[in-house]
MMTF fields as JSON, N, C-alpha, C and O atoms, coordinates in Angstrom:
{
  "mmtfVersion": "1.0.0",
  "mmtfProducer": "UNKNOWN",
  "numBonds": 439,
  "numAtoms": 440,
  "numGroups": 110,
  "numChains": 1,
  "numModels": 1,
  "chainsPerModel": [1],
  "groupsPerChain": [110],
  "chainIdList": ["A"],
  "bondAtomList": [4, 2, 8, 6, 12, 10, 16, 14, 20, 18, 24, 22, 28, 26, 32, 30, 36, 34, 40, 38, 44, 42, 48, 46, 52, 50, 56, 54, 60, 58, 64, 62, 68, 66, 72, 70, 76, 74, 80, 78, 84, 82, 88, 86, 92, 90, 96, 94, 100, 98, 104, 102, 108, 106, 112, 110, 116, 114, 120, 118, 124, 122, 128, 126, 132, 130, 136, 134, 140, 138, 144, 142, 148, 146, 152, 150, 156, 154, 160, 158, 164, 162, 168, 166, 172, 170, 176, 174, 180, 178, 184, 182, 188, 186, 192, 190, 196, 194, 200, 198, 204, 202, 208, 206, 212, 210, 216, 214, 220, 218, 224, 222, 228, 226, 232, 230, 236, 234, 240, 238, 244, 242, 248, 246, 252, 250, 256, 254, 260, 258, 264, 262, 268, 266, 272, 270, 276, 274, 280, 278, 284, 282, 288, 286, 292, 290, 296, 294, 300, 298, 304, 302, 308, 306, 312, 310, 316, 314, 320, 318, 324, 322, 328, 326, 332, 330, 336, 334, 340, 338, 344, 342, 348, 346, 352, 350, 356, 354, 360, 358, 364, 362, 368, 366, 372, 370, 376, 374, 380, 378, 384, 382, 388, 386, 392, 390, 396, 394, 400, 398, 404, 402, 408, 406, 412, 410, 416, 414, 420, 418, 424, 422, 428, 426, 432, 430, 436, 434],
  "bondOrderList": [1, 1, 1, 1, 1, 1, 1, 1, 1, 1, 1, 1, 1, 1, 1, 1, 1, 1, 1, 1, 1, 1, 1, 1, 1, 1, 1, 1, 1, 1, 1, 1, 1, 1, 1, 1, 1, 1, 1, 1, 1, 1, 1, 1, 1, 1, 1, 1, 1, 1, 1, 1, 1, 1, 1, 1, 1, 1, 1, 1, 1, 1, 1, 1, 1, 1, 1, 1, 1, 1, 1, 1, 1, 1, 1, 1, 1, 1, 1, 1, 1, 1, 1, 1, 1, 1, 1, 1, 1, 1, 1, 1, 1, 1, 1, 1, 1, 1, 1, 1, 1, 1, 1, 1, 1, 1, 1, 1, 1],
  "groupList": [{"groupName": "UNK", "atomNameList": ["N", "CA", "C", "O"], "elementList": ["N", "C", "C", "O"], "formalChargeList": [0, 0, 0, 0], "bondAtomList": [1, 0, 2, 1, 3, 2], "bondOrderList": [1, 1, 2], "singleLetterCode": "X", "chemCompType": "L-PEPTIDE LINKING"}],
  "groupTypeList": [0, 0, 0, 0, 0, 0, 0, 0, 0, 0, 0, 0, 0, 0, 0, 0, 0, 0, 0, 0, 0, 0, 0, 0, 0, 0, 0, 0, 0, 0, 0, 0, 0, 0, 0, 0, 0, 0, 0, 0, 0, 0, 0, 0, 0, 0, 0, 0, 0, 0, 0, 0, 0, 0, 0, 0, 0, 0, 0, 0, 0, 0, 0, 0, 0, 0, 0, 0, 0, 0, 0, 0, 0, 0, 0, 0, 0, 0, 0, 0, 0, 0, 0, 0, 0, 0, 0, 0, 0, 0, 0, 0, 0, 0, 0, 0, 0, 0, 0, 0, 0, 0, 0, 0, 0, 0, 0, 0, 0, 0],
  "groupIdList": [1, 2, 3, 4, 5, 6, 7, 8, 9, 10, 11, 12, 13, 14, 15, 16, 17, 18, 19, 20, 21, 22, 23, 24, 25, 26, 27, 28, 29, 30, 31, 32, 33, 34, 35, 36, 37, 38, 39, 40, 41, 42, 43, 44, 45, 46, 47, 48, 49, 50, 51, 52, 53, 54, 55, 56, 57, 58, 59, 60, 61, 62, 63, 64, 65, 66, 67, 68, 69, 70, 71, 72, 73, 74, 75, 76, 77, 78, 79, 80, 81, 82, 83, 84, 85, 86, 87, 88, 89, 90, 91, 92, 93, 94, 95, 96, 97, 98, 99, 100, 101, 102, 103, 104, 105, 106, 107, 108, 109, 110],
  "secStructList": [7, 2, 2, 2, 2, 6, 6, 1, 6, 2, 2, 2, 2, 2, 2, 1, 7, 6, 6, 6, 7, 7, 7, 6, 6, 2, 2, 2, 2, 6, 1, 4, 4, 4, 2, 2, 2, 2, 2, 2, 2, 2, 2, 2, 2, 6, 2, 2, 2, 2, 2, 2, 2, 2, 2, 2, 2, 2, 2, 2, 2, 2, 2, 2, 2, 2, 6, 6, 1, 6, 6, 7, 7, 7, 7, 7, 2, 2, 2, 2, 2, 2, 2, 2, 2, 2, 2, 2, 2, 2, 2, 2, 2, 2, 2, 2, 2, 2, 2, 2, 2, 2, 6, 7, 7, 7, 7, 7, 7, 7],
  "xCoordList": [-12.8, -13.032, -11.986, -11.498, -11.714, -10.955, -9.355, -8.794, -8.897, -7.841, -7.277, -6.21, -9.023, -8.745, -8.844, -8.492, -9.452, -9.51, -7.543, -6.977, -7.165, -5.677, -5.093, -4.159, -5.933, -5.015, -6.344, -6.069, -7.573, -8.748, -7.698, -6.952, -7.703, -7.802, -6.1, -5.873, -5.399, -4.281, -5.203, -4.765, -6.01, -6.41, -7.317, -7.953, -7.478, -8.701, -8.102, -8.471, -7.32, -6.251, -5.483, -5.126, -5.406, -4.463, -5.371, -4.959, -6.785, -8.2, -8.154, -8.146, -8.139, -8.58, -7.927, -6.952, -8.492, -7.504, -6.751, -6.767, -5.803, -4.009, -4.339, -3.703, -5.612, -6.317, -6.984, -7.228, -7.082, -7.81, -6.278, -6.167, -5.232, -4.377, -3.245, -2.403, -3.336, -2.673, -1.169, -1.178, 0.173, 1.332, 2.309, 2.147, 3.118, 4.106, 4.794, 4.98, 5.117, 6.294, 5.041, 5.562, 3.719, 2.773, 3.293, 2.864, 4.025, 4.385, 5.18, 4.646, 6.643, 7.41, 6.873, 7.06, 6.088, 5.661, 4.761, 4.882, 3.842, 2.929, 2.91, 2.04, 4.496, 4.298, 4.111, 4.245, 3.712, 3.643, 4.691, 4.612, 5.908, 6.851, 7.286, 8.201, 6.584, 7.063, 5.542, 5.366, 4.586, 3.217, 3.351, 3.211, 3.607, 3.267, 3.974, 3.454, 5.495, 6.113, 6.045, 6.414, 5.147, 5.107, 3.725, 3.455, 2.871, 1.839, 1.862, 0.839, 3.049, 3.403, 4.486, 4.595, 4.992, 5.579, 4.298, 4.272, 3.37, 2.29, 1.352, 0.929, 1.043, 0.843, 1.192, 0.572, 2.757, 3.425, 3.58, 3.92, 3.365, 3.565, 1.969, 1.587, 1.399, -0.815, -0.721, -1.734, 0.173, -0.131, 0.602, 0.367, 1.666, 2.165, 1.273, 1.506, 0.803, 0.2, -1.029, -1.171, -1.836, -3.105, -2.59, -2.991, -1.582, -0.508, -0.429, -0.67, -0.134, 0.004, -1.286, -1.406, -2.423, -3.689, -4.162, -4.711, -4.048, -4.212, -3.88, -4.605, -2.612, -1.982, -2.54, -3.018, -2.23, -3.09, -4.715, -4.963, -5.464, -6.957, -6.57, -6.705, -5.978, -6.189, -5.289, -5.583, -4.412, -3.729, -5.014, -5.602, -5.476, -6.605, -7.704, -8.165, -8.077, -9.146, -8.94, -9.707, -7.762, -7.048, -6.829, -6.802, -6.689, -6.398, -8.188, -8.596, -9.057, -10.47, -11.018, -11.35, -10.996, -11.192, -10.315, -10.92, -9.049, -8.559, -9.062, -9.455, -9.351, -9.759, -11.286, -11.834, -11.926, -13.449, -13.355, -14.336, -12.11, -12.107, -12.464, -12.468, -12.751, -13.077, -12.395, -12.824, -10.829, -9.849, -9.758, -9.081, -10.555, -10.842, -9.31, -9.264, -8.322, -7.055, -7.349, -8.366, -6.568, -6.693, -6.734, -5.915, -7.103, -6.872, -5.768, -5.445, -4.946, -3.644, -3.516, -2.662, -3.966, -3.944, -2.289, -1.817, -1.567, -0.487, 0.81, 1.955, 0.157, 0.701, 0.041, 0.654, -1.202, -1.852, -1.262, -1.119, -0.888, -0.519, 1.042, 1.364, 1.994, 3.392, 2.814, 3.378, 1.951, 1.609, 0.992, 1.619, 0.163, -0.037, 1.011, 0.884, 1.921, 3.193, 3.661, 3.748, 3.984, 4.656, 4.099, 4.782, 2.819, 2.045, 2.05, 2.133, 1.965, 2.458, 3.843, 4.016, 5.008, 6.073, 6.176, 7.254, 5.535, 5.71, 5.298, 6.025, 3.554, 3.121, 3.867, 3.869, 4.498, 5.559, 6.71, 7.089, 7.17, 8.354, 8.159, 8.979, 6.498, 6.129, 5.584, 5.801, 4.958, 4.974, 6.22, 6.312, 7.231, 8.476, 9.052, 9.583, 8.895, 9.401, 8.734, 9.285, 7.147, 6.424, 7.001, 7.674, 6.88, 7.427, 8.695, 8.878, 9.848, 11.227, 11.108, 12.008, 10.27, 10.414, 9.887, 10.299, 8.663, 8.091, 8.117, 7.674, 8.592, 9.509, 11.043, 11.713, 11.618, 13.207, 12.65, 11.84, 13.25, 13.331, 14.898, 15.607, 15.236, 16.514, 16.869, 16.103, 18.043, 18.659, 18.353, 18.219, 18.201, 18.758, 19.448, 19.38, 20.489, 21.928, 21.656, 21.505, 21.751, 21.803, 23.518, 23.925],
  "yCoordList": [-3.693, -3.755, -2.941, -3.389, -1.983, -1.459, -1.532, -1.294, -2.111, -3.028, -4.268, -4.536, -4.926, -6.03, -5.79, -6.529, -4.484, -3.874, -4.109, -4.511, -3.573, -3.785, -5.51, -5.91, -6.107, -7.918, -8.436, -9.32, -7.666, -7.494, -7.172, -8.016, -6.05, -5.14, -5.657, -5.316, -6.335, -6.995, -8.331, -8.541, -8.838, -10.198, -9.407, -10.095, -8.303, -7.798, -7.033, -7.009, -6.495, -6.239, -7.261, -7.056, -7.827, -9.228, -9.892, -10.312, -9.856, -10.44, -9.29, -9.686, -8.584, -6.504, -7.394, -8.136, -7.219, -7.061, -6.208, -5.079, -6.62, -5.553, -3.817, -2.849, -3.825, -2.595, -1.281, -0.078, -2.36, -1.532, -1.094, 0.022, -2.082, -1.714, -0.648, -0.891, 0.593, 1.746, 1.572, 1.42, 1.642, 1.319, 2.016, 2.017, 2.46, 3.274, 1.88, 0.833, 2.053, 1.068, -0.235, -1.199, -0.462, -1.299, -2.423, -3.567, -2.208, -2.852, -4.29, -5.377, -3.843, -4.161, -5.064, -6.279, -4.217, -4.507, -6.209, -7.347, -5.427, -6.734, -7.374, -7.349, -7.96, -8.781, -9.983, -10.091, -11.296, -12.719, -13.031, -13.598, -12.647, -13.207, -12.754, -13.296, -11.426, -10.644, -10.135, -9.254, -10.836, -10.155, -10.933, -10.197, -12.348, -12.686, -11.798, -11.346, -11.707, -10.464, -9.763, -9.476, -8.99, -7.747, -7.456, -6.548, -8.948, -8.721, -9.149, -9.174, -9.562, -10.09, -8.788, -8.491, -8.343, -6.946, -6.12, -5.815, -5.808, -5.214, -5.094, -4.136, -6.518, -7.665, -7.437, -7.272, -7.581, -7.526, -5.888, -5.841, -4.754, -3.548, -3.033, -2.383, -3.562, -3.518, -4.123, -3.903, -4.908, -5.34, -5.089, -5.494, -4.26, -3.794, -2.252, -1.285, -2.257, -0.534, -1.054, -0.457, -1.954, -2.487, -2.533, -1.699, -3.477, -2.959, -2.021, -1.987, -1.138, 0.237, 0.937, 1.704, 0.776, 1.266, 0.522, 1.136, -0.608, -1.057, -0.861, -1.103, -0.367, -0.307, 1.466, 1.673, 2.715, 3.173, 3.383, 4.248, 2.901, 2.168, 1.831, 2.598, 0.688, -0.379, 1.054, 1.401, 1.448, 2.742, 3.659, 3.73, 4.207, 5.345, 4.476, 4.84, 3.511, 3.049, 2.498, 2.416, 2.239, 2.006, 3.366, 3.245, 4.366, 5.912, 5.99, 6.464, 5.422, 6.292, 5.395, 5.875, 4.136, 3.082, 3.436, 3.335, 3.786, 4.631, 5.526, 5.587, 6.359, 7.444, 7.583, 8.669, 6.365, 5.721, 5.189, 4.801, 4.999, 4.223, 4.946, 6.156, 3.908, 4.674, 5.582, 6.488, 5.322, 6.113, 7.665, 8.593, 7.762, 8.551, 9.495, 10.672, 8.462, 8.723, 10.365, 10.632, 10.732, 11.248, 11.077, 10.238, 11.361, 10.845, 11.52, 12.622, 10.365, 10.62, 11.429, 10.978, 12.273, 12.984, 13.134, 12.833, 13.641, 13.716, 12.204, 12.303, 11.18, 10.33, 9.58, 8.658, 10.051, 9.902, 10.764, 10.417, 11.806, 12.828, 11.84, 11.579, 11.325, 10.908, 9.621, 9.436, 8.821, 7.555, 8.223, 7.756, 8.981, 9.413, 10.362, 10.411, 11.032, 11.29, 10.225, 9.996, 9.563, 8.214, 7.652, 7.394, 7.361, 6.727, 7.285, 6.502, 8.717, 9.817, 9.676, 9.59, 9.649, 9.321, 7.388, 6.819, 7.002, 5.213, 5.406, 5.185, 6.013, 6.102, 6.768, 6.185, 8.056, 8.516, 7.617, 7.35, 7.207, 6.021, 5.062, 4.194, 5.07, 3.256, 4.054, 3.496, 5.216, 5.64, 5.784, 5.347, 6.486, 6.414, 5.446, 5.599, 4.413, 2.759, 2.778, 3.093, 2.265, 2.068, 2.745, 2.04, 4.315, 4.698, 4.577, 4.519, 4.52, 4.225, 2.75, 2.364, 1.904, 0.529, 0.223, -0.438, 1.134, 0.473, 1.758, 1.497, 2.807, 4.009, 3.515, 4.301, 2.03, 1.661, 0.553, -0.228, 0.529, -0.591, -1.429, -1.103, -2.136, -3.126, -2.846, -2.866, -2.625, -2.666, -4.008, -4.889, -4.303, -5.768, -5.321, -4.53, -6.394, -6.306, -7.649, -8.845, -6.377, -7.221, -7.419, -8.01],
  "zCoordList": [7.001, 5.572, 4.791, 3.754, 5.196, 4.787, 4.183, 3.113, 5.83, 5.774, 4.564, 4.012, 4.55, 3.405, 1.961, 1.042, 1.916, 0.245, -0.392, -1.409, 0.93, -0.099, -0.452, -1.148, 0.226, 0.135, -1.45, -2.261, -1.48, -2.867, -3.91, -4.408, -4.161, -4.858, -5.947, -7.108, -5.241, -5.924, -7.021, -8.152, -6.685, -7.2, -8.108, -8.906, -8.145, -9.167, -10.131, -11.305, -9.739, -10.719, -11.7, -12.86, -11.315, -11.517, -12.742, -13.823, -12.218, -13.348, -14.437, -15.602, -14.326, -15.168, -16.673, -16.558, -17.765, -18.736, -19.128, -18.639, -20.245, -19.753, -20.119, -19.702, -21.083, -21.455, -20.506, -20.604, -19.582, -18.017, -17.116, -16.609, -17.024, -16.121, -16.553, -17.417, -15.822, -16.11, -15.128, -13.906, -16.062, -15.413, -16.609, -17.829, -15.989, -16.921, -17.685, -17.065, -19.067, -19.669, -19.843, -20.403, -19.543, -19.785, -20.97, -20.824, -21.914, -23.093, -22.217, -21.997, -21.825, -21.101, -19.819, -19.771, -18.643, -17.437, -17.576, -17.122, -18.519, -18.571, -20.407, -21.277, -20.363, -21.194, -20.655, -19.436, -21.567, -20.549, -19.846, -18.756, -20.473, -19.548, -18.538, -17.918, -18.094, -16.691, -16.15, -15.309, -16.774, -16.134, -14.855, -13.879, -14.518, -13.267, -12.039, -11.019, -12.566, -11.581, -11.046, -9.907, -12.365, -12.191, -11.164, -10.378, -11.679, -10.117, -8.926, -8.242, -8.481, -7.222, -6.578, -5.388, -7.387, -7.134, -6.566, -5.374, -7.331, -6.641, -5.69, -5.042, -5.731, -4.99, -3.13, -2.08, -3.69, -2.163, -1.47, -0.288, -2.107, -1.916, -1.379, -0.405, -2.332, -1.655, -0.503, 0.161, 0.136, 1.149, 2.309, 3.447, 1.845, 2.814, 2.654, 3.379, 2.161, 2.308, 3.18, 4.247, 2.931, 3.918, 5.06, 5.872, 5.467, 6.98, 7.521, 8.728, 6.962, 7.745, 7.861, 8.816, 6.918, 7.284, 8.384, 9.298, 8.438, 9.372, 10.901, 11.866, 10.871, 11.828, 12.489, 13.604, 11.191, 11.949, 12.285, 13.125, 11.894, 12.446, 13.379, 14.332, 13.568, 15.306, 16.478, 17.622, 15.744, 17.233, 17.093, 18.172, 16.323, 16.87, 17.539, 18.621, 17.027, 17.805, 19.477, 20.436, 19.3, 20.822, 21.296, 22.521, 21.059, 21.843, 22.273, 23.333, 21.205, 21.469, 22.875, 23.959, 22.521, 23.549, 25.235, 26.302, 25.148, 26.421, 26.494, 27.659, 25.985, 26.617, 26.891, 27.081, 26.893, 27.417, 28.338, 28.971, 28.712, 30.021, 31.449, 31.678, 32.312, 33.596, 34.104, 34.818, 33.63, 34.556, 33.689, 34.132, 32.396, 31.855, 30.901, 30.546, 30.752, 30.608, 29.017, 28.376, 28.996, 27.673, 26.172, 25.796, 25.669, 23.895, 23.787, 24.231, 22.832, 22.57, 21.401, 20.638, 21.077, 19.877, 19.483, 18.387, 20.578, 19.875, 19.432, 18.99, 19.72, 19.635, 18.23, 17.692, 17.728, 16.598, 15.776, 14.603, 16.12, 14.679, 14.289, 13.13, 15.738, 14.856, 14.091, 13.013, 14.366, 13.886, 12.45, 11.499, 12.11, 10.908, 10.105, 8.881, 10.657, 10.033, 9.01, 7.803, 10.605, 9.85, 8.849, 7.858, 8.892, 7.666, 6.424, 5.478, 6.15, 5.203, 4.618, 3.402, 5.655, 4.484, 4.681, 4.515, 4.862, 4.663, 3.162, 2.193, 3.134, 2.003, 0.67, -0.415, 0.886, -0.047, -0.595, -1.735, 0.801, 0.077, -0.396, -0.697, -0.604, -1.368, -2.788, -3.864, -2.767, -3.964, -4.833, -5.98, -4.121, -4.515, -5.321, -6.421, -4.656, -4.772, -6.315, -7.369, -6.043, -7.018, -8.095, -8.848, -8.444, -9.677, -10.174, -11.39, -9.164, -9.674, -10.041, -10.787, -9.714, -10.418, -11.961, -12.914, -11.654, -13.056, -14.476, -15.594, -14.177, -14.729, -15.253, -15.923, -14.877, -15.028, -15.628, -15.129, -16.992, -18.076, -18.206, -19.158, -17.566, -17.582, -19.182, -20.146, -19.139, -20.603, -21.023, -20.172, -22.511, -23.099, -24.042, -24.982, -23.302, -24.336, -26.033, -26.281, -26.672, -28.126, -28.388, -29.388]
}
């Protein structure tokens, strides 16, 4: 469930009227002619963030499931902490992303 909140939570946004959705430059972002963009930009970034939750869910639940096994292997704790590292700066560099995009207003040349 969890996993699929992020592939939700784009289409409900997407419904929100423009009054509910909080985005830097909002004027700009979600005018008609760049609102569809601008939610497929979001769109595609919610779903790569559900990915990686995903991804670490299914590795911890696979460390807990080995280490239930008969052969009684160990929990990989330390192989969970680099997989949640990693997920920490994945997550930073998509925040990153996110604000340097919608923080940058394209000049228009008059």
């Amino acid at each position: 469930m969890t996993g699929l909140m992020g592939f939700l939570i784009p289409l409900v946004i997407a419904a929100a009227p423009t009054e509910f959705i909080n985005v830097p430059r909002k004027d700009y972002w979600l005018a008609p002619e760049r609102r569809e963009e601008t939610f497929r930009f979001l769109r595609t970034h919610l779903e790569w963030f559900a990915c990686g939750v995903l991804f670490v869910l299914l590795y911890a639940a696979s460390q807990a499931i080995k280490a239930n096994l008969p052969e009684h292997a160990p929990f990989g704790a330390q192989g969970l902490l680099y997989v949640l590292a990693g997920f920490l700066l994945f997550t930073l560099a998509g925040t990153v992303r996110l604000m340097r995009h919608f923080y940058r207003v394209p000049r228009q040349d008059s």
